[in-house]
N, C-alpha and C positions, 0 to 999 in steps of 0.2 A: 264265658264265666264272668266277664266284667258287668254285663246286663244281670245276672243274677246275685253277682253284689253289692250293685247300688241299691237292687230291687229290695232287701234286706236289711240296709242301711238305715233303718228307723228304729231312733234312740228316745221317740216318742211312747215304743211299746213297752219299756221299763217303766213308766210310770203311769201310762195308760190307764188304768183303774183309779188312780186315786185320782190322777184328773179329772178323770167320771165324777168322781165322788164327790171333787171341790166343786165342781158345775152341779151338783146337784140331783147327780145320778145313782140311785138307790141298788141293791145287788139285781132287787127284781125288776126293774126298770132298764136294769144291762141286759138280763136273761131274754127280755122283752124287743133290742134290740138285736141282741143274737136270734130270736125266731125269725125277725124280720128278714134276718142276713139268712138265714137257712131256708124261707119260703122264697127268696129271690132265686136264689140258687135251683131251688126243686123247680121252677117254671122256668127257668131260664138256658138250664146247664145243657141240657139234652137239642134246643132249637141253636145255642152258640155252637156245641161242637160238630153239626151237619154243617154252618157255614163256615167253621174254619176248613172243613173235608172237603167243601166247595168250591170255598174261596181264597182259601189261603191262611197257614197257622198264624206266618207273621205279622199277620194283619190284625189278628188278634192279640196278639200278646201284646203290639203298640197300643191299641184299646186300653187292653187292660192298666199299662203305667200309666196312662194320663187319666184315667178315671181316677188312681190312687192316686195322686196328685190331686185331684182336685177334692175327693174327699178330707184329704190332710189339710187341706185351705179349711174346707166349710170347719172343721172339728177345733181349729185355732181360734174362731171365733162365733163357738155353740155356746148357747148357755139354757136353753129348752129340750125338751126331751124331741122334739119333734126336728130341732136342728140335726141331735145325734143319729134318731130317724133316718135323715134325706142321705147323711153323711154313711152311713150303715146299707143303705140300696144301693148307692156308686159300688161302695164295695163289692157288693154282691155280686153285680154286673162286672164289675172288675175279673173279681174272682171265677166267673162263668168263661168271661171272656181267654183265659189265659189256662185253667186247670187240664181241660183236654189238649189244646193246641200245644203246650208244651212238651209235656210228655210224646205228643207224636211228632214234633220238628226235631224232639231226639231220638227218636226209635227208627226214622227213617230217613234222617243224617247218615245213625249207624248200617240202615238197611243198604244205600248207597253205597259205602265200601264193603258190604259183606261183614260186618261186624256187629251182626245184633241180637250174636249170642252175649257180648260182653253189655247188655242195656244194663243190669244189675248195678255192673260195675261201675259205669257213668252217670248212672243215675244217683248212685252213692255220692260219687265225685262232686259234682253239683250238688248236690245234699249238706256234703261238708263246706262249700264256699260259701252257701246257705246260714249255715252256723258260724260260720268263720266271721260272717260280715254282722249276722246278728250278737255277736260275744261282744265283737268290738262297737257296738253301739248302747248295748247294755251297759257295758262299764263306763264309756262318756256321760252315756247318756243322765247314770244315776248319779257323776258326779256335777253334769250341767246343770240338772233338775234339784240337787241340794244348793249350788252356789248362784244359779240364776234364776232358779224359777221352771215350772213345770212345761210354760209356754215355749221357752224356748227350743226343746227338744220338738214340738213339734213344728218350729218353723225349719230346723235342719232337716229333717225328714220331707216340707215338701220340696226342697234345695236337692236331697236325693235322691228321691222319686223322677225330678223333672232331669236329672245326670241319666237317670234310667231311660227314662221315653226317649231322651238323645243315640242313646246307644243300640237299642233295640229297632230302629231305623236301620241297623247297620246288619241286620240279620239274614241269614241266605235262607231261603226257602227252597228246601231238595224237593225232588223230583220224588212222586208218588210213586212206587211198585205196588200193583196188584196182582192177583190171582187172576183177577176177571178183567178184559178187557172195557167190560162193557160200563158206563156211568150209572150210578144209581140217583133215582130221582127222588128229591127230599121230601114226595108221601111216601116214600119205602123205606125211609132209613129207620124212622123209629119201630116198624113193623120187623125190620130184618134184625136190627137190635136185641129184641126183644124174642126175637126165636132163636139169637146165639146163645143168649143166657139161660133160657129153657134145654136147650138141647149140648150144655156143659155144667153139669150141676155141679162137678168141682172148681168149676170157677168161680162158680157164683157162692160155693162155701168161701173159697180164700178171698176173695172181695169182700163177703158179707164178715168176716174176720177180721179186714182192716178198716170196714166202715168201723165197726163196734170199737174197735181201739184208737182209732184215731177221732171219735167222738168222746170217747172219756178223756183222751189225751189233751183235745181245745179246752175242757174244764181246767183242768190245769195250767196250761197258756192262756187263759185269759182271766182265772182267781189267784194265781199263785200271789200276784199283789197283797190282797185282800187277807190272805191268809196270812203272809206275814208281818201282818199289821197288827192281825188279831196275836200273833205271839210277841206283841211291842218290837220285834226288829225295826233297827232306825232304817228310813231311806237311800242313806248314804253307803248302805250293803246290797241294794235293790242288785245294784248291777252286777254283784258278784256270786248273788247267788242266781238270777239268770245265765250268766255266763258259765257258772258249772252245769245246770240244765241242760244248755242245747252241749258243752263238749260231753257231758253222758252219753249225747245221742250219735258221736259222732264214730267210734269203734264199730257201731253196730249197722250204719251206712256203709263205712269202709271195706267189713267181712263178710256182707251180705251174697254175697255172690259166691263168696267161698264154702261160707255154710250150706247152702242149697246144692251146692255138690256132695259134700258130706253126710245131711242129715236128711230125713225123708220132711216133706212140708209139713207132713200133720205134727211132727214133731215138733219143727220150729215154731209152730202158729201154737201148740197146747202152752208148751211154756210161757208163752210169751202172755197167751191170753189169763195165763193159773198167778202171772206173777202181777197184771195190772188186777186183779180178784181180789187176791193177798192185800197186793200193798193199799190200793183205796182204802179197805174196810181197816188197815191198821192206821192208817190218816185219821178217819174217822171218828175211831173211839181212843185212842190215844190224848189228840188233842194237844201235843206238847212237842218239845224240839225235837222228840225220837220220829214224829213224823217226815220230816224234811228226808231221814235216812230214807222211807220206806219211798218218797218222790224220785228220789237219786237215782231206785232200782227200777223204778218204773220207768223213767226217762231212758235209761240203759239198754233196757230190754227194748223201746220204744222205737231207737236205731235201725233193728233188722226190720220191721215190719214195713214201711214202704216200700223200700226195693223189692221185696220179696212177691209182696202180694201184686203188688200194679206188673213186674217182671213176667207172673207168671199169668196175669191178663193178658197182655200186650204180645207173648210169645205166640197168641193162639188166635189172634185179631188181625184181619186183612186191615191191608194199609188205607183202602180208600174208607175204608168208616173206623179208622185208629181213632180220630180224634173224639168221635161222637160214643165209639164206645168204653170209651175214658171217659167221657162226660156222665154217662152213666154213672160211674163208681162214683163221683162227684156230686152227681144227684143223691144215689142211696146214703152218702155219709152225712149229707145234710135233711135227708127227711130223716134220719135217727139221729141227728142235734136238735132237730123242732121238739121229737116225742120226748129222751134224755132233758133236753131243754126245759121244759115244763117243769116234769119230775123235779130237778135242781133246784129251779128255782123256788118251787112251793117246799121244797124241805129246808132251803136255805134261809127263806121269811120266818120256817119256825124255831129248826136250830142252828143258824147261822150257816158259816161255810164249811161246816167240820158236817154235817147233815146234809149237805148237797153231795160232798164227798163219798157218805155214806149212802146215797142214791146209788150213786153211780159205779162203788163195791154190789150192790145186789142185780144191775143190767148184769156187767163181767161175768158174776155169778152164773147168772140163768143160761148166758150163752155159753158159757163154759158146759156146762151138761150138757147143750144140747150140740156145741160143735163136737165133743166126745162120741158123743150117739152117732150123730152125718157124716163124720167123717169117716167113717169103717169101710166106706166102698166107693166113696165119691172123689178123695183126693188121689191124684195120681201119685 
């Protein structure tokens, strides 16, 4: 857990946007670098998680902290749109590197002792140290950023990043259990990938349920800044109402495992997706401090929906291609941040952030019907 704390520890991402903003970064010039970060991701995600199944998860996730490191270097001293560019592709590569290998250096931790019926559970766990470490950097961070300066938050950040690549050296790599004896060679993995997801259409409904939400969810991690600039909140509240955000999210990590005993998935996933519907399009056209309430609910509900859906991937995924078929989900949520991506940002150039918002209420929408319709005989 201490690798996934420091990993977190960036008091840079409270004020992340406006920094954009001071350097000279427009909404759709951000939008522009978020495509960047999502086409990296789309070509990348799927050839990274075959060489973590290959070669090793840990090997990756050390990749991943020192690439975020050095992106926090270049971003300290950007002042071109093409610096935040170069800075924006580390990440990518970052994020490719570490998205699948994680999730399966914990899936088959727990597969190790016999325990991975409780993944939900630990995944939540780590979810909450997740928050726990971004809360307390939020509220540093937005009081560093009023009393020293914007900069400075992101030179502690690559100060915790480089505590991170320290620690993540220190990581065990468990022992693979498969089904199959036999090695799969990496022209078959994206082939065999790609006939699991054909031949489980309920998975690929509850995946394509968390890509759709956890894409409208980055709009909100990565405008809420912006947003509350436009309702004049000073910056010296930045960190506090971040730090409400991610503890919203943290109930909903914690009882995810409990819920999915209780309730059937199609259930948990309708609500879940009828409430980010709702609350975007009241962001929307409201326009005023009643929206923050409707962010609050959407962050809440936002809780259950990882553990649940990656839970019930991952229950159904041989271990030698865990990691690559995680990468997959990682791929699909980022080609629906490129297409969302666009959409935002051309309704954001016309009616600011309150119409990106409002994009982003009519995807939820649309999926909302139509995961109503799929799901009548495809989710277990």
């Amino acid at each position: 857990m201490s690798f996934v704390f420091f990993y977190n520890l960036i008091p840079a991402y409270v004020i992340e946007r406006l920094f954009w903003e001071q350097r000279g970064m427009s909404i759709q010039m951000v939008v522009y670098t978020e495509i960047i970060f999502a086409i990296t991701v789309v070509l990348l995600e799927v050839p990274t998680g075959i060489i973590a199944d290959k070669w090793g998860r840990k090997k990756m996730v050390v990749l991943s902290a020192l690439l975020e490191c050095c992106m926090f270097l270049i971003l300290v001293f950007a002042t071109e749109f093409w610096h935040f560019a170069i800075a924006i592709f580390l990440a990518g590569i970052a994020r490719t590197s570490s998205s699948g290998s994680e999730n399966a250096l914990l899936y088959d931790s727990l597969l190790q002792d016999n325990k991975e019926q409780q993944f939900e559970k630990y995944l939540g766990r780590l979810n909450v140290c997740d928050y726990s470490s971004a809360i307390i950097a939020a509220i540093c961070g937005s009081f560093f950023a009023s009393k020293y300066g914007f900069e400075m938050n992101y030179w502690i950040s690559v100060s915790s990043m480089l505590v991170s690549s320290c620690i993540s050296l220190m990581l065990i790599e468990p022992a693979i259990k498969s089904k199959s004896d036999e090695s799969i060679e990496i022209s078959v993995y994206i082939k065999a990938s790609i006939n699991f997801f054909r031949k489980n259409q309920g998975v690929c409904l509850v995946v394509l349920s968390g890509m759709i939400t956890g894409a409208a969810l980055s709009f909100i991690d990565e405008f809420w800044q912006l947003y509350l600039n436009r309702l004049e909140i000073p910056v010296l509240y930045f960190g506090l109402y971040s730090a409400v955000i991610m503890v919203l999210r943290l109930p909903g990590n914690i009882i995810a495992y409990v819920m999915k005993r209780r309730f059937r998935y199609k259930t948990i996933l309708t609500w879940v997706i009828a409430v980010f519907t709702v609350g975007f399009l009241y962001v929307s056209v409201t326009q005023d401090y009643t929206g923050l309430g409707a962010i609050f609910l959407i962050c809440l509900f936002s809780g259950i929906i990882e553990p649940i859906s990656t839970g019930y991937l991952h229950h159904r995924t041989d271990s030698n291609m865990r990691a690559t078929i995680d990468s997959f989900q990682s791929l699909g949520l980022n080609a629906v941040l490129i297409i969302t991506g666009l959409g935002f940002g051309y309704f954001s150039s016309k009616y600011d952030i309150f119409g990106g918002f409002g994009f982003v209420a009519f995807i939820c929408g649309v999926f909302f019907v139509y995961f109503l319709i799929a799901s009548k005989e495809t989710i277990e």
